[in-house]
PLY file of the C-alpha trace (Angstrom):
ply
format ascii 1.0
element vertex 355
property float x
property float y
property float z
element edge 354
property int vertex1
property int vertex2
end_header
0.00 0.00 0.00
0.92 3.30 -0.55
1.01 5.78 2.06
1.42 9.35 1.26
0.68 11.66 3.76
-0.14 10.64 7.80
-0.55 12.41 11.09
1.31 11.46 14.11
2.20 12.63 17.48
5.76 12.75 19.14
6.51 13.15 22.52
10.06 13.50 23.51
11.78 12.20 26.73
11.45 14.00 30.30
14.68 15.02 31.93
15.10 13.37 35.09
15.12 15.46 38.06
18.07 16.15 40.48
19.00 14.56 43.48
18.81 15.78 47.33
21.76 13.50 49.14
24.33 14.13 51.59
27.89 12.69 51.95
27.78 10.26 53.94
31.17 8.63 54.44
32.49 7.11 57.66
35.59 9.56 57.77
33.29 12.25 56.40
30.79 12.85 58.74
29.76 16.00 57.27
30.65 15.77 53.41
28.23 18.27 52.16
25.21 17.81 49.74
26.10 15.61 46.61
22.93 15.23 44.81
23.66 14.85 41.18
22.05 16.18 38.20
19.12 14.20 35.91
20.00 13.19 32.92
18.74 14.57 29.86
15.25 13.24 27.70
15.70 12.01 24.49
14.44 13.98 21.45
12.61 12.32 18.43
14.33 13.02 14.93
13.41 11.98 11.05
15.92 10.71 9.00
15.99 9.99 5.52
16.31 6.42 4.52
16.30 5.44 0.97
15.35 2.38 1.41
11.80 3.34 2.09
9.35 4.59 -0.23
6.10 4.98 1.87
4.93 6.41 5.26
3.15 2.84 5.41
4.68 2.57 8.81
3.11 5.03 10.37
-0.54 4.60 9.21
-0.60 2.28 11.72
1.50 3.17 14.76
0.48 7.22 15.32
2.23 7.64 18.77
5.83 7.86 18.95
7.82 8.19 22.47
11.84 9.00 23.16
13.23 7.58 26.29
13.19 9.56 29.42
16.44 10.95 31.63
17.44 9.09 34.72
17.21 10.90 37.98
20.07 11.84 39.72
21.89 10.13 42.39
23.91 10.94 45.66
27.79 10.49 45.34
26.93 13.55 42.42
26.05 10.69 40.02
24.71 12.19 36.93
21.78 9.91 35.95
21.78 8.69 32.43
20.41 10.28 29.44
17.49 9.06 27.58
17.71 7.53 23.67
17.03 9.57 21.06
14.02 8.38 18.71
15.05 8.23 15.16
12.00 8.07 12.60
13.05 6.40 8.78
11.24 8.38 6.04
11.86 8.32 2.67
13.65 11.26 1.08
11.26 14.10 0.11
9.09 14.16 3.31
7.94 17.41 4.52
7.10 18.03 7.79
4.39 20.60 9.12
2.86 21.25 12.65
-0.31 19.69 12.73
-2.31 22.04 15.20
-0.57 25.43 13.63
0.58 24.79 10.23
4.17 25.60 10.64
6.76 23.66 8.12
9.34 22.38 10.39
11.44 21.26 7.43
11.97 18.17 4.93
14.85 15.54 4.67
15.77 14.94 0.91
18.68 12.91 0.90
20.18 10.14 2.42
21.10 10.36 5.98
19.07 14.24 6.13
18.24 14.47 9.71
15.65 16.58 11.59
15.17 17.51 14.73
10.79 17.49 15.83
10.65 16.95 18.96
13.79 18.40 21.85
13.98 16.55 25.23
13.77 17.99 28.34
16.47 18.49 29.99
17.57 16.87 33.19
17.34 19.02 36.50
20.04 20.33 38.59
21.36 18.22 42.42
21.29 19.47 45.12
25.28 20.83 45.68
24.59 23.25 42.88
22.65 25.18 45.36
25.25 25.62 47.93
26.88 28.90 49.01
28.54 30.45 51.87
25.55 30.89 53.46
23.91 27.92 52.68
25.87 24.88 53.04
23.19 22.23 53.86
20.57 22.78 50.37
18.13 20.42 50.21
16.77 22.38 46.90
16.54 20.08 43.52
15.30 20.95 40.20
12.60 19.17 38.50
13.37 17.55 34.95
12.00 19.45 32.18
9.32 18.18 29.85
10.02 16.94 26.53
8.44 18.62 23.62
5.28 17.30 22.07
3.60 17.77 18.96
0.83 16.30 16.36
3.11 16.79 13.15
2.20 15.93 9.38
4.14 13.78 7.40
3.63 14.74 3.43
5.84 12.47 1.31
6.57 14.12 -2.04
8.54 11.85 -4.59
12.11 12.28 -5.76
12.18 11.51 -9.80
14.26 13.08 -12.53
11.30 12.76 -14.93
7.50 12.68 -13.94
4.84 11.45 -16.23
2.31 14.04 -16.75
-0.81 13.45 -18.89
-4.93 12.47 -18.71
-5.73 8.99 -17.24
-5.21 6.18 -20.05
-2.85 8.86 -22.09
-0.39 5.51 -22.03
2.16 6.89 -18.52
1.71 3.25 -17.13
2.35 1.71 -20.12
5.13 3.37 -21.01
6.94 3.12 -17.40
6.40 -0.24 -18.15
8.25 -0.67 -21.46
11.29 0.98 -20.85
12.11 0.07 -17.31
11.44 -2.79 -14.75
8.56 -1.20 -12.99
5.04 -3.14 -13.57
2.12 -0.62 -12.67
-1.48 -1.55 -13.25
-2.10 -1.18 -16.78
-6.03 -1.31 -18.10
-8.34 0.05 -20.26
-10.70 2.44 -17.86
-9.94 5.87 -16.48
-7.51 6.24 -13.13
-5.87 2.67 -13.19
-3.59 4.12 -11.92
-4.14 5.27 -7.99
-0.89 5.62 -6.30
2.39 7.02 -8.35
5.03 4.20 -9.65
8.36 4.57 -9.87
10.84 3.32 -12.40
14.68 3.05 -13.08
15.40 3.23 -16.53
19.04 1.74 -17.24
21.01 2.88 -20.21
24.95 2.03 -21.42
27.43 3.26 -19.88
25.65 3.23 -16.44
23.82 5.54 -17.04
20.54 5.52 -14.53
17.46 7.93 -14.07
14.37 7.72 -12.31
10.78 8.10 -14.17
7.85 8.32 -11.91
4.52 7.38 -13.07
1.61 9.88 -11.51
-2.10 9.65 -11.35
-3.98 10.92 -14.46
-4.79 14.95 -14.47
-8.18 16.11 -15.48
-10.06 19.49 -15.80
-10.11 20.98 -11.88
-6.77 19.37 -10.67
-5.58 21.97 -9.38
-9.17 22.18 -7.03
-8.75 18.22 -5.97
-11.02 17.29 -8.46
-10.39 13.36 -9.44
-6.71 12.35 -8.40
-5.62 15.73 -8.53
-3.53 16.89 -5.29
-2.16 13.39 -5.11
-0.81 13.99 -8.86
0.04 17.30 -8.39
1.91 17.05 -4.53
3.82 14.53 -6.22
5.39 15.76 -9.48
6.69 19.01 -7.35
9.75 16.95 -6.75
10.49 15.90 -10.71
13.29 17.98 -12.76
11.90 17.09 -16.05
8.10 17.10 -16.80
6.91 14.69 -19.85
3.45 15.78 -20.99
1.77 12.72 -22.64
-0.41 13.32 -25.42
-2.28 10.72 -26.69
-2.84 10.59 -30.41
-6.14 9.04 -30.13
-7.38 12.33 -28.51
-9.96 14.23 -30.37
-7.72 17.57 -29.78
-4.32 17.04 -28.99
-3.83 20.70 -28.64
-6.92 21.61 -26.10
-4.97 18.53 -24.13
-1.59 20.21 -23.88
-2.97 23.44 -23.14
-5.17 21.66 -20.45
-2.24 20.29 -19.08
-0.15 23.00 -19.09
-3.41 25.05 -17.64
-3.85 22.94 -14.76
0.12 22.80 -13.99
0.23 26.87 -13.84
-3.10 27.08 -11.48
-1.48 24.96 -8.90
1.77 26.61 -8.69
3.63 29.02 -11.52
6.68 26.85 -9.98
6.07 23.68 -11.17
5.00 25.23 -14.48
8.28 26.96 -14.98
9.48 23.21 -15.27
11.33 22.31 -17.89
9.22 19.89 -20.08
8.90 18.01 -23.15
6.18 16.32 -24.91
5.54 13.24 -25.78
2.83 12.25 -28.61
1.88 9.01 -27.24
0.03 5.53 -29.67
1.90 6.67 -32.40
0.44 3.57 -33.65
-3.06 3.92 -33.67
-1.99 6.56 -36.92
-2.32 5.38 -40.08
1.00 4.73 -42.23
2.29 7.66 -43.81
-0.20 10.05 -41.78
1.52 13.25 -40.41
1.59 14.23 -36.74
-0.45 16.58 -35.43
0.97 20.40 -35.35
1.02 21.57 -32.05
1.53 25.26 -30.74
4.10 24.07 -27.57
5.86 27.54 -26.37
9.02 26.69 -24.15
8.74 22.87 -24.71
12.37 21.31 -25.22
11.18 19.31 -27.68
8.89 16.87 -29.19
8.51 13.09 -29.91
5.71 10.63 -31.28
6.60 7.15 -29.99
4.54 3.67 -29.69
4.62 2.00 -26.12
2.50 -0.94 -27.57
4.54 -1.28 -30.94
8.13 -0.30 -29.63
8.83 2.70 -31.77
10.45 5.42 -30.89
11.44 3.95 -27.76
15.25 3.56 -27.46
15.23 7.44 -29.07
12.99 8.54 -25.68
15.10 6.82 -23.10
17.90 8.91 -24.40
16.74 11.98 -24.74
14.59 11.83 -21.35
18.45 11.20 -19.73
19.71 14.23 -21.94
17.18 16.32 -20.00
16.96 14.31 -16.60
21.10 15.34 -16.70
21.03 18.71 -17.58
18.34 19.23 -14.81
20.62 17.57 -12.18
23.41 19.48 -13.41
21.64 23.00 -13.29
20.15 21.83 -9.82
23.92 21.20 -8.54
25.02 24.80 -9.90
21.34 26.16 -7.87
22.85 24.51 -5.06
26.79 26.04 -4.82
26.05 29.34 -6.02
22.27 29.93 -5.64
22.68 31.17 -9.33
19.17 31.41 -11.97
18.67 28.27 -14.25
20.40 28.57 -17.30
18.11 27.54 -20.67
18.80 23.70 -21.00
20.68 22.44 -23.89
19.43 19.03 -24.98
18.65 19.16 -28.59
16.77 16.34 -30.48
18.15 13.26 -31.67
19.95 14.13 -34.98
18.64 13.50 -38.25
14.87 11.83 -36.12
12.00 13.20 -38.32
9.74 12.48 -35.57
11.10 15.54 -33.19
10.17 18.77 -34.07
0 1
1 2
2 3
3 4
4 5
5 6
6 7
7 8
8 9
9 10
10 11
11 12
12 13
13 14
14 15
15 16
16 17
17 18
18 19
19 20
20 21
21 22
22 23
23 24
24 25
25 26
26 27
27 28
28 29
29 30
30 31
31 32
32 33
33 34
34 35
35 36
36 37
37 38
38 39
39 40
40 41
41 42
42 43
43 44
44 45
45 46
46 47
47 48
48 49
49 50
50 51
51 52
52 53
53 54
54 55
55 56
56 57
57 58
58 59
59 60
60 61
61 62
62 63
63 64
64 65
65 66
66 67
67 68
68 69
69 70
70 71
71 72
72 73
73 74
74 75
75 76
76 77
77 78
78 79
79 80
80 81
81 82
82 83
83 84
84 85
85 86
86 87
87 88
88 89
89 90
90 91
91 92
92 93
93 94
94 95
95 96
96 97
97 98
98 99
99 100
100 101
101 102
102 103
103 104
104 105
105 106
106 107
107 108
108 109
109 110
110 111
111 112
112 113
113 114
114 115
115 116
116 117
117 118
118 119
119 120
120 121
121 122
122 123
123 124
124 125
125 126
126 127
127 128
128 129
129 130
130 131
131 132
132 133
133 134
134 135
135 136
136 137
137 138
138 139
139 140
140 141
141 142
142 143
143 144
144 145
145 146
146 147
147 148
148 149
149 150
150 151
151 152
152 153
153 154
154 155
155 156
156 157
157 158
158 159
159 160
160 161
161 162
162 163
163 164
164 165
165 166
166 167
167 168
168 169
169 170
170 171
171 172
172 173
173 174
174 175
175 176
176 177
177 178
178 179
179 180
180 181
181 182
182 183
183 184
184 185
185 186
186 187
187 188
188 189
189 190
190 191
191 192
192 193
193 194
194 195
195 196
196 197
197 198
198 199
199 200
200 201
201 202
202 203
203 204
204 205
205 206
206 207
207 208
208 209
209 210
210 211
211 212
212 213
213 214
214 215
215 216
216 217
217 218
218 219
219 220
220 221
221 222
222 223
223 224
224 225
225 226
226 227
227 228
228 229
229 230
230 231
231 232
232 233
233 234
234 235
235 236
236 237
237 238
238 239
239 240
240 241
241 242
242 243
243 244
244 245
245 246
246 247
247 248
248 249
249 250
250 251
251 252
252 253
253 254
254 255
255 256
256 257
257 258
258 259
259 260
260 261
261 262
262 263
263 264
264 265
265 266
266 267
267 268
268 269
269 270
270 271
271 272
272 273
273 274
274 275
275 276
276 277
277 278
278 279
279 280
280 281
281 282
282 283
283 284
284 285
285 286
286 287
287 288
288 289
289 290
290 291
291 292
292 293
293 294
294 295
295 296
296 297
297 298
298 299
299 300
300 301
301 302
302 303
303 304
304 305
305 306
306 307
307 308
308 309
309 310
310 311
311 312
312 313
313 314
314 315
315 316
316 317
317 318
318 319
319 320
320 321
321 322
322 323
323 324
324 325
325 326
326 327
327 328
328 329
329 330
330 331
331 332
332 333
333 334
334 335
335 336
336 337
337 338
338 339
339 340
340 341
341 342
342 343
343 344
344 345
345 346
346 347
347 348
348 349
349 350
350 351
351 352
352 353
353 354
């Protein structure tokens, strides 16, 4: 099953609280207070683990709880600190308060960690409170409580290139065909309920990830059908691939829909660098020229047959043409927080089926 988005509460450790002890040593007779301190509570943390690709885990188990502090012990014995609770998530999990709405952050690679919830910390013996007027304290602090807080866990998938198009526009059937993924392939609106992801593997090993989303209609961007799910999810992708299906009665009002519903949800994720992708190039008759389509700031172009195998091996490379520029201009965002340069990926030479 896959589990997007959950709500669960955290509760981190209580310090333990100080001691009130006096020496009490048989060539001592008056050694003095000696109470030691409480230890500290544990505090809860996410970490990325890539390894996991659901919040699965915690649809079930909602109530998390790090270790409390020791108390403090004569002889100034500190008492011992509580274990801190470490969460696995998969990389691209966002974190908000639940009750306020507050993002507390997001772990996106592996080994990212995050602190959510701080222990308390432990409380203070009895000989701190000693002076030269008060020699005999019998004052102790209290441990402090941990922090706790309902927090939401939004996963939002890590892909190079996301699959963008109207349910049965062929996105299952093509992650299917050119890597080792097997979604749910049929012949009815929204087979597909949950995104799929898919390595692709090329020579030289060369890798890229292709995730396969929910289908978009009219009113995405307002939760209408699978929208939010498809939309929350292809945030993360570097490259969108808008799937037009050549069976569709206007292949033009479809890109523009997609494109439409892409810019109401967030002028970020439409600012995307995207291709598309004229999908059942088959279903045209021999000889029958593609559609013209008015695509403004599209990197390129290519008709290709899932079913039939054409076109494929020329779309796996060019998808890793763009899927590696975008990690290459997100590397350069990263060390000098520089704009995007224009992406230079070009179609295949001499291919009369790019335009």
């Amino acid at each position: 099953m896959f589990v997007d988005h959950v709500t669960i509460r955290v509760t981190a450790g209580t310090g333990g609280s100080g001691a009130a002890s006096f020496a009490r040593f048989k060539y001592r007779p008056k050694g003095g207070p000696d109470g030691g301190d409480g230890g500290h509570g544990g505090s809860v943390y996410l970490q990325a683990d890539p390894n996991l690709a659901t919040l699965l885990d915690y649809r079930y188990q909602t109530a998390w709880k790090a270790q409390r502090g020791l108390h403090g012990k004569g002889k100034n014995m500190t008492g011992a600190s509580g274990e801190d609770l470490y969460l696995p998530v998969p990389p691209g999990t966002v974190v908000r308060d639940a009750e306020t709405g507050e993002p507390l952050g997001e772990v996106m690679g592996k080994g990212d960690v995050l602190l959510i919830a701080k222990g308390g910390r432990g409380g203070r013996g009895n000989s701190h409170f000693t002076s030269s007027t008060h020699q005999a304290p019998r004052e102790w602090e209290p441990g402090g409580e941990g922090q706790e807080r309902q927090i939401e866990l939004t996963l939002k998938l890590i892909a190079d290139v996301g699959l963008v198009g109207e349910p049965n526009a062929g996105k299952s059937t093509l992650l299917s065909v050119v890597s080792a993924a097997r979604p749910k392939i049929a012949d009815y609106p929204f087979t597909t309920l949950e995104p799929n992801l898919g390595v692709v593997g090329l020579s030289g090993h060369r890798t890229y990830v292709v995730a396969d989303i929910p289908g978009i209609i009219e009113g995405a961007h307002q939760g209408k059908g699978l929208g939010l799910q498809f939309l929350r999810h292809v945030e993360r992708t570097r490259v969108l691939a808008l799937l037009v299906p050549l069976d569709s009665p206007d292949p033009q009002q479809t890109y523009n829909l997609l494109r439409g519903e892409l810019r109401a949800y967030s002028e970020v994720l439409f600012q995307k660098p995207h291709l598309v992708l004229l999908s059942k190039r088959d279903l045209l008759p021999p000889g029958e020229p593609l559609p013209e389509l008015d695509t403004p700031g599209a990197i390129g172009l290519l008709a290709f047959s899932a079913v039939a195998g054409s076109g494929i091996e020329d779309l796996k490379e060019y998808l890793w043409k763009a899927a590696h520029a975008a990690r290459t201009e997100d590397a350069k965002l990263a060390e000098f927080g520089g704009p995007m340069d224009e992406m230079d990926v070009g179609p295949p030479e001499g291919d009369p089926e790019w335009s």
